[in-house]
C-alpha positions in Angstrom: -35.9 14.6 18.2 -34.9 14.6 14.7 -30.5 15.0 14.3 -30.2 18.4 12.3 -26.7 17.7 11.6 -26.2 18.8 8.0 -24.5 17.5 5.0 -21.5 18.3 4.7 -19.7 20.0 1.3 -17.2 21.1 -0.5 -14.6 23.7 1.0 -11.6 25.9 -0.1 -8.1 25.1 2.0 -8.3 28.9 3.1 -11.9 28.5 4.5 -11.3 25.7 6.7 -8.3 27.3 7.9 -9.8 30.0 9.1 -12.5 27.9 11.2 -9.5 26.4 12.6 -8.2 29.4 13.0 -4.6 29.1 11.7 -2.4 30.5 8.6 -3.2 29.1 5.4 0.4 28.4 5.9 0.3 25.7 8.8 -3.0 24.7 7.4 -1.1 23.5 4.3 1.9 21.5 6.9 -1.0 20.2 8.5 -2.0 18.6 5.9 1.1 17.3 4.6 1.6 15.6 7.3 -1.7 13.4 6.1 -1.0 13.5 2.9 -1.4 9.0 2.6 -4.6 9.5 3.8 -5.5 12.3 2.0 -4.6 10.7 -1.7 -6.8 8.1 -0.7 -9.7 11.4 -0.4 -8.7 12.3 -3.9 -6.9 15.1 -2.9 -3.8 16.1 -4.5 -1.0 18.4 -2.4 -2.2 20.9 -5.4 -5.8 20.8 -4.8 -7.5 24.1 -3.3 -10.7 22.6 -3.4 -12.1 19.6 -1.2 -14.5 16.9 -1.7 -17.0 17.3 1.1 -15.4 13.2 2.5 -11.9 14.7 3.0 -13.3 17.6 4.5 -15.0 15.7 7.2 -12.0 13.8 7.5 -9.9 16.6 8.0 -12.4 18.5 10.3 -12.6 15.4 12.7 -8.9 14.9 12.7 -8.0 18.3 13.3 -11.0 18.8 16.1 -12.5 21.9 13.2 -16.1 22.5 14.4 -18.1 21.8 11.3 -21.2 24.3 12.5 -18.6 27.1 11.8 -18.4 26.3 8.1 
């Protein structure tokens, strides 16, 4: 059987808060916390939009299923 996992893409802050199902609040501490790793993703504290890499990243890290997306 063929894997049907999809690609993954780009995503708002706010949307994969919700799939984790937190505050866009404690999303954003959450994040701080990883913010080394994240600069090395490109992404800036400031950024609402992230590449789909740190978005995998961040949905493996924080256990975020990626079907809900």
């Amino acid at each position: 059987m063929v894997n049907a996992r999809c690609e993954m893409k780009s995503y708002y802050k706010y949307e994969l808060a919700q799939a984790a199902g937190v505050s866009t609040r404690t999303f954003g501490r959450w994040l701080k916390q990883q913010n080394e790793q994240l600069i090395q993703w490109g992404v800036t504290p400031q950024q609402q939009l992230l590449p789909p890499a740190a978005v995998q990243w961040i949905c493996r890290q924080y256990g975020i299923d990626e079907g809900e997306l």
